[in-house]
GUFIVO-561859 format. One record per residue (C-alpha): residue number from 0; residue in three letters; z, y, x. Coordinates in Angstrom, 3 decimals, decimal comma, padded with zeros to 6 digits. Example, Ala and Ser with C-alpha at 12.3 -4.5 7.8 and 13.67 -1.06 7.14 Angstrom:
REM residues 2
<r n="0" res="ala" z="007,800" y="-004,500" x="012,300"/>
<r n="1" res="ser" z="007,140" y="-001,060" x="013,670"/>
This chain:
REM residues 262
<r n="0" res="unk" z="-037,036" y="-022,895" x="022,314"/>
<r n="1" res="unk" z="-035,736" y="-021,897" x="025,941"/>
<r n="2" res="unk" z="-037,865" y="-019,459" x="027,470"/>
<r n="3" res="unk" z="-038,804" y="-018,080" x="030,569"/>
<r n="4" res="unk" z="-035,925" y="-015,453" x="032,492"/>
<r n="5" res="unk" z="-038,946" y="-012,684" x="031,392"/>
<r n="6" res="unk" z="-038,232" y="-013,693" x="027,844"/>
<r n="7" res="unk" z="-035,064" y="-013,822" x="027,724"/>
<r n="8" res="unk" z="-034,770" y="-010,573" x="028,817"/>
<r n="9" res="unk" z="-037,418" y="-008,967" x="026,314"/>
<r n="10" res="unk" z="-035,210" y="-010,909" x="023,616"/>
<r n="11" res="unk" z="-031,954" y="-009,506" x="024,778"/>
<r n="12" res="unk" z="-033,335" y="-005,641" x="025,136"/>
<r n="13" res="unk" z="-034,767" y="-005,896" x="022,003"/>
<r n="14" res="unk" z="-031,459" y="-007,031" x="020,151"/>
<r n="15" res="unk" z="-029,807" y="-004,003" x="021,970"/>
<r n="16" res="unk" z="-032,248" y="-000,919" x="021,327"/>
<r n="17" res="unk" z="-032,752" y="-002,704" x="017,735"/>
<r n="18" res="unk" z="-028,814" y="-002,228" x="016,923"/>
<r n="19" res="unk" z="-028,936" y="001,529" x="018,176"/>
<r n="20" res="unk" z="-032,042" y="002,125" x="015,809"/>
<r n="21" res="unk" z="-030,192" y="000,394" x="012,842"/>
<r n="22" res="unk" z="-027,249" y="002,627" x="013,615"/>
<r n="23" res="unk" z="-029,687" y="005,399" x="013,127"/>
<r n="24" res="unk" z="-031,560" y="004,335" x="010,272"/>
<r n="25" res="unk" z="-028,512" y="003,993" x="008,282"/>
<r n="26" res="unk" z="-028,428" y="008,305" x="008,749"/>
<r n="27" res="unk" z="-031,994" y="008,434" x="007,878"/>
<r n="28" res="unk" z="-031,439" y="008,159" x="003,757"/>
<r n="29" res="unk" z="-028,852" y="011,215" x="004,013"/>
<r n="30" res="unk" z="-031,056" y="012,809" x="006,192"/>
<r n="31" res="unk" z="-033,977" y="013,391" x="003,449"/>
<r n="32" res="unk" z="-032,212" y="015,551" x="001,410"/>
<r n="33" res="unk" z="-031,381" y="018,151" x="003,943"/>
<r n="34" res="unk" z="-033,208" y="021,470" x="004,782"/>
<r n="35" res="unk" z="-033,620" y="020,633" x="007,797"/>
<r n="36" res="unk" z="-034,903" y="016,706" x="007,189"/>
<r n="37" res="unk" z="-035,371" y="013,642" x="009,403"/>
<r n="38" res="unk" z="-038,460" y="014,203" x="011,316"/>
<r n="39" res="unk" z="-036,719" y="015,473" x="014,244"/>
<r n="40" res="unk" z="-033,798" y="012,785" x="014,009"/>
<r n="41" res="unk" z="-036,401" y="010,330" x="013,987"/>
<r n="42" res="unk" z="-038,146" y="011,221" x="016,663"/>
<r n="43" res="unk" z="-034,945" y="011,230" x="019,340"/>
<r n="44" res="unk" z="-033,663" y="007,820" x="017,789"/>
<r n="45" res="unk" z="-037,272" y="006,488" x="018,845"/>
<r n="46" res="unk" z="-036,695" y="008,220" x="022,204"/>
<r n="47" res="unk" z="-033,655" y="006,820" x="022,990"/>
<r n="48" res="unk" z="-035,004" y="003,543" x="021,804"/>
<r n="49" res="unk" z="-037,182" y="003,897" x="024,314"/>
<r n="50" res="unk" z="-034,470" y="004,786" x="026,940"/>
<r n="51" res="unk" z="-032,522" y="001,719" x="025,749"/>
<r n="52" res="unk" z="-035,643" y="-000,832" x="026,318"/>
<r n="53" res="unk" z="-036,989" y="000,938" x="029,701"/>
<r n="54" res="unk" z="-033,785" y="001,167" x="031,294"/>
<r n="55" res="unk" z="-032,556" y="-002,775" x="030,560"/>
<r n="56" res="unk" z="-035,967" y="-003,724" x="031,710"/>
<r n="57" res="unk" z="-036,298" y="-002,060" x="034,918"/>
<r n="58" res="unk" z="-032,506" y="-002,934" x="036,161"/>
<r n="59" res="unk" z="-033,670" y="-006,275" x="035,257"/>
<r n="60" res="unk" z="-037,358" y="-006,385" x="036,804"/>
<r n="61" res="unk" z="-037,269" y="-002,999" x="039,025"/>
<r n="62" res="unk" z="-040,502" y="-003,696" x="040,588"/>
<r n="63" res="unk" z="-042,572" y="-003,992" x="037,276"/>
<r n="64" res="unk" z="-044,744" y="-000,974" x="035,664"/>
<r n="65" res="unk" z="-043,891" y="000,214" x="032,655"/>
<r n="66" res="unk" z="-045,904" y="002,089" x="029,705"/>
<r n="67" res="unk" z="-044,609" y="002,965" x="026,028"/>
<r n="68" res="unk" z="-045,524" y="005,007" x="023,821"/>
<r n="69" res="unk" z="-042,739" y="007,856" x="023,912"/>
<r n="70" res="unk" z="-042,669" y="008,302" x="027,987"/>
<r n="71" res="unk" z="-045,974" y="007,738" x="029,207"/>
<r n="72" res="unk" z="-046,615" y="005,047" x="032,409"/>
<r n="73" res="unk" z="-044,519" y="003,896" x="035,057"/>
<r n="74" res="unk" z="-046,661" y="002,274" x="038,518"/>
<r n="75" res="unk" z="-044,471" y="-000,553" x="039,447"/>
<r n="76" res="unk" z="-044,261" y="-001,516" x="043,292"/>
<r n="77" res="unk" z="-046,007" y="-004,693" x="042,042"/>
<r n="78" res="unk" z="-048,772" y="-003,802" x="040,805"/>
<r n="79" res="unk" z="-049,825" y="-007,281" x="038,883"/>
<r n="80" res="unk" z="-047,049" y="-007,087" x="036,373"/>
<r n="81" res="unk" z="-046,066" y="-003,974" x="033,842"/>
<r n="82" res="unk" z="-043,934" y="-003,917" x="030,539"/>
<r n="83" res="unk" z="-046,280" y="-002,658" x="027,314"/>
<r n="84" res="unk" z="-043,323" y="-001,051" x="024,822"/>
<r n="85" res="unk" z="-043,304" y="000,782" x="021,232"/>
<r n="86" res="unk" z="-039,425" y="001,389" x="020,867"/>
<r n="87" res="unk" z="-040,842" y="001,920" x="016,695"/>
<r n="88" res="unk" z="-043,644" y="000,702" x="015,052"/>
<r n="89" res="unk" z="-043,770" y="002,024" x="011,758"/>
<r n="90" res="unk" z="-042,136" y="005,548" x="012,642"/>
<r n="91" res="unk" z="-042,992" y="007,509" x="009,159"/>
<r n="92" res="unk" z="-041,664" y="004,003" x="007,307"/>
<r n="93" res="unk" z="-038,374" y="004,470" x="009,609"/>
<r n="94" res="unk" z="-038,722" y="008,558" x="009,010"/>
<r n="95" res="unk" z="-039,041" y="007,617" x="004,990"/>
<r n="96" res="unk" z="-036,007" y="005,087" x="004,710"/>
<r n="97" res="unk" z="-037,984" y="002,092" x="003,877"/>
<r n="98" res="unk" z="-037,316" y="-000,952" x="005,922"/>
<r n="99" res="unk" z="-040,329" y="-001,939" x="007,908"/>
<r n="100" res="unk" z="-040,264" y="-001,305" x="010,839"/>
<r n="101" res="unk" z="-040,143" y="-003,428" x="015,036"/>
<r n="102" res="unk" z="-039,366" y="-003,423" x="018,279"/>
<r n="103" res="unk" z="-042,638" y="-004,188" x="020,008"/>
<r n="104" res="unk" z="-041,993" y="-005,689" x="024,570"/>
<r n="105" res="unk" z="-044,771" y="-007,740" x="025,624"/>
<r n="106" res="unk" z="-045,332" y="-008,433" x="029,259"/>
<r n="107" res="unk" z="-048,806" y="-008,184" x="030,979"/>
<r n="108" res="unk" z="-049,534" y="-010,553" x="034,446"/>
<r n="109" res="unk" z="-053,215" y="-009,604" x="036,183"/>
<r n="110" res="unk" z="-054,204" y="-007,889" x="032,671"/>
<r n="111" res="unk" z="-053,552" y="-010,599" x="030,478"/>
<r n="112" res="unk" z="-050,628" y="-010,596" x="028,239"/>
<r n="113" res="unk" z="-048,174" y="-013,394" x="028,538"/>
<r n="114" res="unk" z="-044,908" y="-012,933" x="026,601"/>
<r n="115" res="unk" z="-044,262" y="-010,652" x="023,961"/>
<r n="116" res="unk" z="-041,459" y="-010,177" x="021,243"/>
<r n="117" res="unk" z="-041,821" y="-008,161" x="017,956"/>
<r n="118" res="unk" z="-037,957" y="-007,675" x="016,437"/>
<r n="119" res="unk" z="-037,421" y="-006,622" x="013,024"/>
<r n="120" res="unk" z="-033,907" y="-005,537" x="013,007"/>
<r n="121" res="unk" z="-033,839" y="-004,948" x="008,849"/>
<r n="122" res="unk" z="-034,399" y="-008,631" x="008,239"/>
<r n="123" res="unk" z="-032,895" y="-010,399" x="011,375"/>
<r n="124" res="unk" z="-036,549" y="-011,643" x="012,327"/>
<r n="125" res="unk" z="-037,414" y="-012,150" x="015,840"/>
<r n="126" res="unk" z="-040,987" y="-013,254" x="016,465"/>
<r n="127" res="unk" z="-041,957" y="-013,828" x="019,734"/>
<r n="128" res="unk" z="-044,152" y="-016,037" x="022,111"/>
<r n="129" res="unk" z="-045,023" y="-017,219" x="026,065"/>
<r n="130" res="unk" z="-048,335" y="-018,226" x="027,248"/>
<r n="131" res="unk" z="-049,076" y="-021,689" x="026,231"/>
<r n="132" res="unk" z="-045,424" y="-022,337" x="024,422"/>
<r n="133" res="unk" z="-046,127" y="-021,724" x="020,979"/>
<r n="134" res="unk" z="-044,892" y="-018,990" x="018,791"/>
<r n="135" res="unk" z="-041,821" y="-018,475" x="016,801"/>
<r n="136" res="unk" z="-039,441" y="-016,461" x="014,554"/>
<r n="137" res="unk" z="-035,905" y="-017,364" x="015,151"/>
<r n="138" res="unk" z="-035,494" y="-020,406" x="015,606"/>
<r n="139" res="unk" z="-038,226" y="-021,577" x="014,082"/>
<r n="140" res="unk" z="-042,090" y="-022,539" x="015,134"/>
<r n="141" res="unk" z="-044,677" y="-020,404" x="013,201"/>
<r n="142" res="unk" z="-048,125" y="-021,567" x="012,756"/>
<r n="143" res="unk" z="-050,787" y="-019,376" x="011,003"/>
<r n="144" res="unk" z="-052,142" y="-019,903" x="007,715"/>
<r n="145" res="unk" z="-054,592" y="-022,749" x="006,745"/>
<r n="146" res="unk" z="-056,289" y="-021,549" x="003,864"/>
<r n="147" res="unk" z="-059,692" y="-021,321" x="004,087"/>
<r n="148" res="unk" z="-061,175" y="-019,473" x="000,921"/>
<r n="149" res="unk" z="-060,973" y="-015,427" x="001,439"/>
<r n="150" res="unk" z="-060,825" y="-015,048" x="-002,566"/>
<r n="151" res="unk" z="-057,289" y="-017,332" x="-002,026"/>
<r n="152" res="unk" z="-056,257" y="-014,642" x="000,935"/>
<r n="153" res="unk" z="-054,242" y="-011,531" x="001,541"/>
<r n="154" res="unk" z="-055,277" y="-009,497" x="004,155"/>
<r n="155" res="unk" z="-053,556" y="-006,212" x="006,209"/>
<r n="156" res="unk" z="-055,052" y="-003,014" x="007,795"/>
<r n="157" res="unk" z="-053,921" y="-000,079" x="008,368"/>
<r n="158" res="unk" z="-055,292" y="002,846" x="006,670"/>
<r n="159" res="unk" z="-055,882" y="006,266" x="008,927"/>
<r n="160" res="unk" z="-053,756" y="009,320" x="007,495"/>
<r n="161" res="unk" z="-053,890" y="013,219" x="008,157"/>
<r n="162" res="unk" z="-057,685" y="013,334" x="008,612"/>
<r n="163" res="unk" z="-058,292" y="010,933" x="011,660"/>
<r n="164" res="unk" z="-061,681" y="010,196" x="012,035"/>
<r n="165" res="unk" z="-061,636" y="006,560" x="011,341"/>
<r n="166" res="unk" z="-061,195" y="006,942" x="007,852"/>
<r n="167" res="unk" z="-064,562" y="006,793" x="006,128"/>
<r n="168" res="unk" z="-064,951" y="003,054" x="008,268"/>
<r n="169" res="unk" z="-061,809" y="001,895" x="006,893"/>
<r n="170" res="unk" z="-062,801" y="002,721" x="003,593"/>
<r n="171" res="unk" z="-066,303" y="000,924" x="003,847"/>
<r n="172" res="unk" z="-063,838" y="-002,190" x="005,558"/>
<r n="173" res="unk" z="-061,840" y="-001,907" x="002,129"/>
<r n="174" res="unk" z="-065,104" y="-001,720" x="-000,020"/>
<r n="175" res="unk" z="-066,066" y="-004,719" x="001,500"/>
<r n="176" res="unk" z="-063,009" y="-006,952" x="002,001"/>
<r n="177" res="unk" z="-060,631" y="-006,187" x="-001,780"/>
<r n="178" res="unk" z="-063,673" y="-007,426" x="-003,807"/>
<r n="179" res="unk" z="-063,873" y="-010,705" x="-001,749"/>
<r n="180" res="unk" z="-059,814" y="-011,682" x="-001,703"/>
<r n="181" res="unk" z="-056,299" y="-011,911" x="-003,081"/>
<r n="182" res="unk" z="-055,113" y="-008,565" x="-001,734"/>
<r n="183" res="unk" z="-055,070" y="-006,393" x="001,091"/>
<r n="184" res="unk" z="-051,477" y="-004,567" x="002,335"/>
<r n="185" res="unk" z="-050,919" y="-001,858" x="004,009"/>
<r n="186" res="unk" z="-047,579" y="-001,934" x="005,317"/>
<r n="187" res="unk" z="-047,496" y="000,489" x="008,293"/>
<r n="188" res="unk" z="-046,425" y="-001,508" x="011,520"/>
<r n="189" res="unk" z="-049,387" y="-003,001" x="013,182"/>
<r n="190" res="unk" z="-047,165" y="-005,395" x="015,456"/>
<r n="191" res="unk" z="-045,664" y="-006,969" x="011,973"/>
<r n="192" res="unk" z="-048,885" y="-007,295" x="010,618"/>
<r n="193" res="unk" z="-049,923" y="-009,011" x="013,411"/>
<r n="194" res="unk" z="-046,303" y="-011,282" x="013,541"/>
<r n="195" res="unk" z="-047,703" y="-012,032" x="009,515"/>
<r n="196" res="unk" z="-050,162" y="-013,450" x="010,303"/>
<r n="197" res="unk" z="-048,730" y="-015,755" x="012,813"/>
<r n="198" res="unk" z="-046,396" y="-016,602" x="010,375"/>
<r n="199" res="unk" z="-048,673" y="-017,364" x="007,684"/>
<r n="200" res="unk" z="-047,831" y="-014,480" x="005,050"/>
<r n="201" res="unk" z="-050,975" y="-012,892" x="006,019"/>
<r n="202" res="unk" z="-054,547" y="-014,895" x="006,589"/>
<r n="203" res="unk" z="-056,168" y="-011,725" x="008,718"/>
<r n="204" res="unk" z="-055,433" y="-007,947" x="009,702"/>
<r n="205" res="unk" z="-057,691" y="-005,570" x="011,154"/>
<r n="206" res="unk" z="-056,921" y="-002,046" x="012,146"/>
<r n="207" res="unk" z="-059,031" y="000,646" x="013,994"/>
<r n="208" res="unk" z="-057,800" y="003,669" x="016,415"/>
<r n="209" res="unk" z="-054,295" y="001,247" x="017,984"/>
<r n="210" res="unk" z="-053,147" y="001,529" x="020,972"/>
<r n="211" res="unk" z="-051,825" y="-001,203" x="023,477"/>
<r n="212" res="unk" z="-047,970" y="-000,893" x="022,693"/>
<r n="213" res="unk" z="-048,798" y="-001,364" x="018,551"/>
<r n="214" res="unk" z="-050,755" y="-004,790" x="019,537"/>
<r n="215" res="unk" z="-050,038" y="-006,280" x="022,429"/>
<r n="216" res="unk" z="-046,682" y="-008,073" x="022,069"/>
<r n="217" res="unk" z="-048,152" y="-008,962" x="018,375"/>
<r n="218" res="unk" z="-051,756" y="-010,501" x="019,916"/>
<r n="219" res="unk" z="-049,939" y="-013,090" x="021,975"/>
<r n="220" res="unk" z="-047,816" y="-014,108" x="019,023"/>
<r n="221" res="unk" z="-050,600" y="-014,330" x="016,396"/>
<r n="222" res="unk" z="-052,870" y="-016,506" x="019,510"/>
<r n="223" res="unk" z="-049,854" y="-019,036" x="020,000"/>
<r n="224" res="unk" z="-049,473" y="-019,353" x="016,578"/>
<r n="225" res="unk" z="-053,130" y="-020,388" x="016,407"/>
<r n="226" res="unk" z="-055,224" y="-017,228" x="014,918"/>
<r n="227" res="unk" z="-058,611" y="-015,638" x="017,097"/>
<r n="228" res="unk" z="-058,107" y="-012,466" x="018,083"/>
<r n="229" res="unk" z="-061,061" y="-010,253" x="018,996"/>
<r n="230" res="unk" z="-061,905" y="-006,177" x="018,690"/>
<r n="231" res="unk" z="-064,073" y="-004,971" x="016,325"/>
<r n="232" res="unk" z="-067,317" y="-004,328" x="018,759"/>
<r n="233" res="unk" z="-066,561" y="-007,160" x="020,334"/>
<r n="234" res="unk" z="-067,886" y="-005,730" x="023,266"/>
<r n="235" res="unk" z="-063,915" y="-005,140" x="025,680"/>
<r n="236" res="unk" z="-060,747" y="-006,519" x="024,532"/>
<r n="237" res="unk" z="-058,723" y="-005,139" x="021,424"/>
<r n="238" res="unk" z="-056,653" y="-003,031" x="024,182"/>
<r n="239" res="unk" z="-059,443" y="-001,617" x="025,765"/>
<r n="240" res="unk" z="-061,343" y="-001,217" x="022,641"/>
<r n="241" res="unk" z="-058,179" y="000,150" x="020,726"/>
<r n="242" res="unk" z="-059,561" y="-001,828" x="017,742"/>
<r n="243" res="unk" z="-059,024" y="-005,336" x="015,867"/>
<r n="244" res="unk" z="-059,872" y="-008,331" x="014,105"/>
<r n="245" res="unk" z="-057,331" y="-011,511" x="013,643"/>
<r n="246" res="unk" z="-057,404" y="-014,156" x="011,362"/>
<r n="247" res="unk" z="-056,596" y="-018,074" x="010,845"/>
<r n="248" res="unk" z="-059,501" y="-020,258" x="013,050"/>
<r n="249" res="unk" z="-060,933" y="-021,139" x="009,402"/>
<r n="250" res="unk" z="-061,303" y="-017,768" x="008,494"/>
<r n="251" res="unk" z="-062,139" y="-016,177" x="011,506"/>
<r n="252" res="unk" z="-066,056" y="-016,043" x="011,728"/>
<r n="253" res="unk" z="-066,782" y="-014,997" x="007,707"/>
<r n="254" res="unk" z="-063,688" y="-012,456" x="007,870"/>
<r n="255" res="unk" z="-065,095" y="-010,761" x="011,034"/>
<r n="256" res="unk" z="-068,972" y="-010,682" x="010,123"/>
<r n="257" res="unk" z="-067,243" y="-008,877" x="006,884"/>
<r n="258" res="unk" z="-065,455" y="-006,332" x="008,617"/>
<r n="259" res="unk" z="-068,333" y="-005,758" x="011,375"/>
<r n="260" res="unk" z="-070,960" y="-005,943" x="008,276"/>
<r n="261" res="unk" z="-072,769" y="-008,033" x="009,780"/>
């Protein structure tokens, strides 16, 4: 595929903070056995992740805004256009040594997004899409799913940790969904899951309490790669609502009556 300048960009920044954060995670193992652990480690390589991915995008589009999740917003001088960035998603997988974990750019034009990459530096994959083109890992074009039968289906979430009150819905979710498929994972990285699905591994995901940076690069992949993509309420967008639903267009309706219990 040859993309747009804007994507090319988001690809190359991504390739650069991901080889600093592989650098890093190769420390991480060692790290665990010390007094002191990882946490802190972990938290300035996802800071300087950050640095890496702000600083290559702003040389390269200095009038966009910018907003991740370690540094807070940036008001661009035009005010249609702003980068949405998580530098790690799936920080306590990263913090933990196991390797799943992404890069997460997506661009937003006039509030809607239209480009967004989600890099996975462990396994070389690169998912990523533009408005309208189709999505893709690599080189390749990714197309969601078609099965049709739930019980035939594997499913992601996320489930809430250290008390958050979100929990005792997730658990209903879970009481609902496991007896009615193949599986449901819970893998820690919302903009994977999201990629997953795109690519087919996963037929749905749904996640409560997210905010933009874990989904938005990872919505416009799983739409071009033909899933629906809707918050739970269904009442603002999964940004605004921090909460949602995606799944294959066969899928779609049953899985999201399930999860809203309707």
């Amino acid at each position: 595929m040859v993309g747009s300048a804007n994507l090319n960009i988001m690809l190359k920044t991504a390739r650069k903070a991901g080889r600093s954060l592989v650098k890093d995670f190769a420390e991480v193992e060692n790290l665990q056995v010390s007094s002191k652990g990882a946490g802190d480690f972990v938290s300035r390589a996802d800071v300087a992740a950050e640095k890496i991915i702000k600083e290559a995008l702003m040389e390269a589009r200095p009038t966009y805004g910018f907003v991740g999740e370690e540094g807070g917003e940036v008001e661009g001088s035009d005010p249609t256009r702003r980068w949405i960035v998580d530098p790690l998603d799936g920080t306590t997988n990263y913090l933990h040594g196991l390797p799943h974990w992404a890069i997460s750019i997506a661009l937003e034009h006039k509030g809607q997004i239209i480009a967004g990459v989600v890099f996975d530096p462990t396994k070389d994959e690169m998912f990523f899409a533009e408005k309208g083109q189709g999505a893709w890992m690599n080189e390749r074009r990714i197309r969601v799913s078609d099965r049709a039968r739930m019980i035939e289906s594997i499913y992601a979430t996320g489930i809430p940790f250290g008390g958050r009150p979100d929990l005792p819905a997730t658990l209903q979710d879970l009481a609902r969904v496991m007896p009615a498929c193949a599986g449901v994972r819970r893998w820690g990285a919302a903009a994977l899951d999201l990629a997953y699905v795109a690519a087919g591994r996963y037929e749905g995901f749904w996640e409560r309490g997210l905010n933009a940076w874990d989904i938005a690069a990872g919505m416009i992949i799983a739409k071009e790669a033909g899933a629906m993509v809707d918050a739970i309420t269904t009442e603002r967008s999964p940004l605004e609502d921090r909460t949602i639903i995606c799944a294959n267009e066969l899928q779609f309706e049953k899985f999201a009556k399930l999860i809203r219990n309707e």
